[in-house]
Backbone bond lengths (Angstrom), bond angles and torsions (degrees), N, CA, C in turn:
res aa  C-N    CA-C-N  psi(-1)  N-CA   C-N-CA  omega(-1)  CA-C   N-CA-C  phi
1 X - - - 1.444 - - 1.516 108.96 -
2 X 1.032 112.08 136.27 1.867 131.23 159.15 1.270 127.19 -77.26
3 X 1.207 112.62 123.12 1.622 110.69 -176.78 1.463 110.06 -79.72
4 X 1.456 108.56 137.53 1.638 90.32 -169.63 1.969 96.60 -126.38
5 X 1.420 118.80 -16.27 1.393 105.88 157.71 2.064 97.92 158.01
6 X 1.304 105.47 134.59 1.555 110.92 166.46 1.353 117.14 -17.59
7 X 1.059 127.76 119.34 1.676 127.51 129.78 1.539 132.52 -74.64
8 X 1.527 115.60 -0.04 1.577 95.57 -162.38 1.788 72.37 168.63
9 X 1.773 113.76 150.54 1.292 95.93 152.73 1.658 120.18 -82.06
10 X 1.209 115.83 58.81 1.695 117.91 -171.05 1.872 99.58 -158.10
11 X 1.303 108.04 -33.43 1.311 108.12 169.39 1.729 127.19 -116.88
12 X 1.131 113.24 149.85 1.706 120.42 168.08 1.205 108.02 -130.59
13 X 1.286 92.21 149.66 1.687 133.01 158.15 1.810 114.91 -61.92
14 X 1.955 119.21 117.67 1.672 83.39 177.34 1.709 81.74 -137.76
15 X 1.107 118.02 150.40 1.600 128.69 156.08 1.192 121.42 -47.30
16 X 1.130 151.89 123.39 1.270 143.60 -173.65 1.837 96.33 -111.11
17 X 1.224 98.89 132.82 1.651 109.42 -158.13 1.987 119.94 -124.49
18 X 1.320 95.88 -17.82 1.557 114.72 176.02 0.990 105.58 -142.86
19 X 1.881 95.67 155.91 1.447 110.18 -177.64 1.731 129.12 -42.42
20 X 1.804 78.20 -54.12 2.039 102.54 159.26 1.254 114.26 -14.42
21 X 1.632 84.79 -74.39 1.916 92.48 -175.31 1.691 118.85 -48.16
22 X 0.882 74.39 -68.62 2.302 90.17 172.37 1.766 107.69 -34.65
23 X 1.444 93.08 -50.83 1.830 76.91 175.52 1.660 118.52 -92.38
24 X 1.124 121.21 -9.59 1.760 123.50 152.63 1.439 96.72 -54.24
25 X 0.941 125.22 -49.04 1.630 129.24 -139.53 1.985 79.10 -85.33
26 X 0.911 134.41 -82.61 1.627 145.62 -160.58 1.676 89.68 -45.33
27 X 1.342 114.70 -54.55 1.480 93.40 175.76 1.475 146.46 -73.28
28 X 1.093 101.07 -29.72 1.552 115.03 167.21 1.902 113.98 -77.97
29 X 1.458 108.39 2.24 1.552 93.70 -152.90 2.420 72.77 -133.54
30 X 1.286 98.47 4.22 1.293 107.40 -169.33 2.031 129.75 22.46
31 X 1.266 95.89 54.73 1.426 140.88 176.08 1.183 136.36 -103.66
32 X 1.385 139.13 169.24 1.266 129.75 -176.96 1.582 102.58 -112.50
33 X 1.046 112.18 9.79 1.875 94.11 -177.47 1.142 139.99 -63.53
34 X 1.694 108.01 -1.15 1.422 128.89 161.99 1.495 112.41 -55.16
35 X 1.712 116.34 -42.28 1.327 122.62 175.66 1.624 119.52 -74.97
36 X 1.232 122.22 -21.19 1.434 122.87 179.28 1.446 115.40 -86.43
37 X 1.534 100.61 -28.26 1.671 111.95 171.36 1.318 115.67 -56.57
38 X 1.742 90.31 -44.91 2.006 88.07 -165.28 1.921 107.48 -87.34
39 X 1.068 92.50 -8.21 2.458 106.05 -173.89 1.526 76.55 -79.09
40 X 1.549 124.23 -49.41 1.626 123.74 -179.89 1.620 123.49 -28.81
41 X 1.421 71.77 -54.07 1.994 84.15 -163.12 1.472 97.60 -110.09
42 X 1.245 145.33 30.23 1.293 148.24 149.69 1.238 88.96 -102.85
43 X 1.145 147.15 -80.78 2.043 140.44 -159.02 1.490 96.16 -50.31
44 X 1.776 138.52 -32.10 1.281 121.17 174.92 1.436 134.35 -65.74
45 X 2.143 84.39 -17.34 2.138 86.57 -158.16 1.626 66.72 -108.86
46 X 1.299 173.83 36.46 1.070 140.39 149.24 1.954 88.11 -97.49
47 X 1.372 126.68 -25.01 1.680 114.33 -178.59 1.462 111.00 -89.83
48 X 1.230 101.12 27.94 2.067 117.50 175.20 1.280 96.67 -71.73
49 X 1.189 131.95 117.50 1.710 132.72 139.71 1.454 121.38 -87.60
50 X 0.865 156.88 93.92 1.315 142.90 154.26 1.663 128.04 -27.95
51 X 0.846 89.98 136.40 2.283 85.39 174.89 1.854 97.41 -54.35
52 X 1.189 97.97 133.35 1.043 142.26 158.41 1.378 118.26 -23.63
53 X 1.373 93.62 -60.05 1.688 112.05 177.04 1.865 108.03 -95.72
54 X 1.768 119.95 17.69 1.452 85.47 173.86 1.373 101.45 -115.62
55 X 1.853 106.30 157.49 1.505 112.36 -173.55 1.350 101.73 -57.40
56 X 1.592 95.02 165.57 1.644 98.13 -179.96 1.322 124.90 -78.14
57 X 1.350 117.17 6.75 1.443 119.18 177.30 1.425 99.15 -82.72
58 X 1.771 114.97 -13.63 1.768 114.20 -166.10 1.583 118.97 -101.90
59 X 1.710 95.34 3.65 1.321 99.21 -157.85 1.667 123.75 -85.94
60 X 1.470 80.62 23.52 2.305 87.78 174.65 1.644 83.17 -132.45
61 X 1.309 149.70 12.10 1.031 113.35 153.22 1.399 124.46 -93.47
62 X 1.958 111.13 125.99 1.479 126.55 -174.61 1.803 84.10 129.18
63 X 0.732 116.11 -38.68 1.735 106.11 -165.20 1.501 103.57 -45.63
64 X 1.466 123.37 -64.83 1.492 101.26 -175.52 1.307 142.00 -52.83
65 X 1.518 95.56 -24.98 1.642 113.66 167.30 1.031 102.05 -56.68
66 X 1.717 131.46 -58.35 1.671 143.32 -161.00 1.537 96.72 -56.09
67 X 1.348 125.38 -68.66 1.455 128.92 169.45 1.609 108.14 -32.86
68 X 1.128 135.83 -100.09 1.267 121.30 176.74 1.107 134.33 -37.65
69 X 1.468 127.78 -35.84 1.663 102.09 150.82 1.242 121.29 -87.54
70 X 1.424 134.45 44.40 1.269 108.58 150.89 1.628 104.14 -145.78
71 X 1.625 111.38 20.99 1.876 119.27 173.94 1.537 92.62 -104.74
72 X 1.194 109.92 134.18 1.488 138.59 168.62 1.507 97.91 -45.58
73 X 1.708 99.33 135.64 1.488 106.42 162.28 1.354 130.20 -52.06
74 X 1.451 143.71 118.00 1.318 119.60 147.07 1.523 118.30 -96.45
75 X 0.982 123.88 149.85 1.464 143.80 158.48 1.510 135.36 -160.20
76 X 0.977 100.80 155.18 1.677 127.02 -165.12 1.604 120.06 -82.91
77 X 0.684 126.87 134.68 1.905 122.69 162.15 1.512 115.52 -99.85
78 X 1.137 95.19 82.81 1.810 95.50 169.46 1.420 132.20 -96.10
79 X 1.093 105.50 163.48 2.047 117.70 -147.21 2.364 79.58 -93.91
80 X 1.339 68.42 -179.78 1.628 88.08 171.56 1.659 119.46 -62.71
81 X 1.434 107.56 -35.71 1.206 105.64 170.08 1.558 126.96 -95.50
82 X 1.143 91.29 25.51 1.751 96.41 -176.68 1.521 125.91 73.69
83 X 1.174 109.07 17.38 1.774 121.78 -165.98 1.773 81.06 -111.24
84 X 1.824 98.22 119.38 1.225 106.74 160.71 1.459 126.79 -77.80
85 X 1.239 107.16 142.52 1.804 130.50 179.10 1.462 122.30 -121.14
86 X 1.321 100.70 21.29 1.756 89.06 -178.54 1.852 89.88 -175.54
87 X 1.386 99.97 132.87 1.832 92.97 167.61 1.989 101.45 -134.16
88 X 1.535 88.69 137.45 1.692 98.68 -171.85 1.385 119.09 -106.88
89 X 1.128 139.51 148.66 1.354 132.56 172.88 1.743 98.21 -132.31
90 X 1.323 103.58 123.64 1.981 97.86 -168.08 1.782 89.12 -134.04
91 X 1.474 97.00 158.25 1.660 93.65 168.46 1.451 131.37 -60.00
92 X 0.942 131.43 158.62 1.876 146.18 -178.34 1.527 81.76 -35.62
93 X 1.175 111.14 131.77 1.486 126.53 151.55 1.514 115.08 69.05
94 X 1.762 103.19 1.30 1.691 98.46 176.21 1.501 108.68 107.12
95 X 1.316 116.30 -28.41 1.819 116.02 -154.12 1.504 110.27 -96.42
96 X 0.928 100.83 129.28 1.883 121.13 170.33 1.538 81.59 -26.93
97 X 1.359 91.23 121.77 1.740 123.38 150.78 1.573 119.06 -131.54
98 X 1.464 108.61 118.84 1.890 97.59 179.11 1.551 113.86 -66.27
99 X 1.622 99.34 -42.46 1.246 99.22 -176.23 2.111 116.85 -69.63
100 X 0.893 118.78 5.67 1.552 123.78 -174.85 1.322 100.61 -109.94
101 X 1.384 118.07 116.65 1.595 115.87 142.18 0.947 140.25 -120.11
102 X 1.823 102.30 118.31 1.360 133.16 175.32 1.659 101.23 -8.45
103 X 1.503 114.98 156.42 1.270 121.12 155.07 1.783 120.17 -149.34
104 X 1.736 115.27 123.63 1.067 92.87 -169.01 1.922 94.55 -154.30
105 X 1.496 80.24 145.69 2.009 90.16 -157.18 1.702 97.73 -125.57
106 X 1.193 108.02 -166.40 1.351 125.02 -156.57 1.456 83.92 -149.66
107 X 1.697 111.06 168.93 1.239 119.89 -171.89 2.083 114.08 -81.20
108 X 1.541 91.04 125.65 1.667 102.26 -166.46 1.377 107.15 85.25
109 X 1.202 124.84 47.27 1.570 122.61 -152.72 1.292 136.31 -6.94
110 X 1.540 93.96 75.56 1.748 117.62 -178.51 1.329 94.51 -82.08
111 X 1.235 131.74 170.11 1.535 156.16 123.45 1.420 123.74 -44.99
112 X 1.760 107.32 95.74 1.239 103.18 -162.05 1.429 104.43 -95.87
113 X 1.239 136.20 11.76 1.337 133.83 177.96 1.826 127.61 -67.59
114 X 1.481 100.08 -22.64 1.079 107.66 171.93 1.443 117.64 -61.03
115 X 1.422 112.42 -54.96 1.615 118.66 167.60 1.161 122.76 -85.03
116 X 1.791 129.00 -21.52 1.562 116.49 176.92 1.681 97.29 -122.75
117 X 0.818 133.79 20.89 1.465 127.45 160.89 1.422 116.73 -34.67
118 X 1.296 131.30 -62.26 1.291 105.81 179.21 1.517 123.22 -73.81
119 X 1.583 110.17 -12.23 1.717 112.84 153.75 1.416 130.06 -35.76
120 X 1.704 90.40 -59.11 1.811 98.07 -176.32 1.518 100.78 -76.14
121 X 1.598 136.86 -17.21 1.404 135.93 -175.82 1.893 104.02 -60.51
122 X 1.379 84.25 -51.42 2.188 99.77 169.94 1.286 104.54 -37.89
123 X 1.585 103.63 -58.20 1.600 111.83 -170.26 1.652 124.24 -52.02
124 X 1.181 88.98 -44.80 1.724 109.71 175.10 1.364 109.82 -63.34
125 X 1.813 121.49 -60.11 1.330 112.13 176.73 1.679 119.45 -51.46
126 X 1.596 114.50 -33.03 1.434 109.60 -174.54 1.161 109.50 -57.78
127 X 1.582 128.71 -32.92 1.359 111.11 -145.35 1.945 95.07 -110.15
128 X 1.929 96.44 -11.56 1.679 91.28 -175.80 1.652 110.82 94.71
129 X 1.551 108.99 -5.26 1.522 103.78 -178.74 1.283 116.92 -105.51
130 X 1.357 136.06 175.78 1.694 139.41 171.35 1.533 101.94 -98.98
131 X 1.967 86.21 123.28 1.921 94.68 -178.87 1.627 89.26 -118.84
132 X 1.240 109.28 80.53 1.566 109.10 176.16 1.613 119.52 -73.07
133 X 1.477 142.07 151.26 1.417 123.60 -168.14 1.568 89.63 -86.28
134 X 0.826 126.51 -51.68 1.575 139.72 176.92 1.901 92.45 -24.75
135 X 1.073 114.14 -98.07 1.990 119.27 157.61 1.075 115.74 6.18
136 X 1.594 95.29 -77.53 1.815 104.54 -155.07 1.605 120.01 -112.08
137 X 1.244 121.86 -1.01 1.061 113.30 158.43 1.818 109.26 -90.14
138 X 0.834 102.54 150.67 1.587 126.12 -177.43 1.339 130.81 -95.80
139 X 1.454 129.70 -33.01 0.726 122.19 171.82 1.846 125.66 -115.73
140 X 1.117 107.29 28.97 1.319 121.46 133.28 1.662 111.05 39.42
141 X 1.026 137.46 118.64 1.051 127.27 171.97 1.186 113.36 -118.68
142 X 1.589 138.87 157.34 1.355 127.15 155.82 1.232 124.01 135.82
């Protein structure tokens, strides 16, 4: 995992970066984001082109870079003891996208805004984007 910036002196922000992580993360957070991570980064490496002009012995170097900038962030909000409280899904690289919506749950996909709202507010200022609950939570009730 990647540290990507404070929420609280009691909580952080972390990148979630391997599959590993994604399925720690789906089980402890009892979720599927292990599956959106990996549909993530399979739809990136199947829209891999290589240059044109490199031999074929050259033709995966840049791909992992290509995958990470262009698969949606995930990350976690974890407590002091490392027990996650928050799971995020944000656009490639962090940046306001109209067409992308954010997705972000609580454990069993609760609504975590009630208790980490001003967490994910941190989250939003770091990156400069709008994490509205209205937006990004999903399952919505009402």
């Amino acid at each position: 995992m990647q540290y990507v910036c404070d929420a609280s002196p009691r909580l952080t922000w972390f990148r979630i970066e391997t599959e590993g992580e994604a399925i720690r993360e789906s089980a402890g957070m009892k979720h599927a984001v292990e599956k959106h991570f990996r549909q993530a980064r399979e739809d990136a490496a199947r829209s891999w082109r290589p240059p044109a002009s490199a031999p074929y012995i050259e033709q995966d170097i840049g791909k992992a870079d290509y995958i990470n900038r262009v698969t949606p962030l995930f990350l976690t909000l974890r407590d002091d003891d490392g027990k996650a409280r928050v799971t995020a899904m944000l656009p490639p690289r962090g940046e306001e996208n109209p067409g992308f919506r954010p997705v972000i749950v609580g454990e069993a996909n609760s609504d975590p805004w009630p208790a980490y709202g001003d967490a994910i507010a941190r989250l939003a200022a770091h990156f400069g984007i709008t994490l509205e609950q209205a937006r990004c939570y999903p399952y919505r009730r009402g």
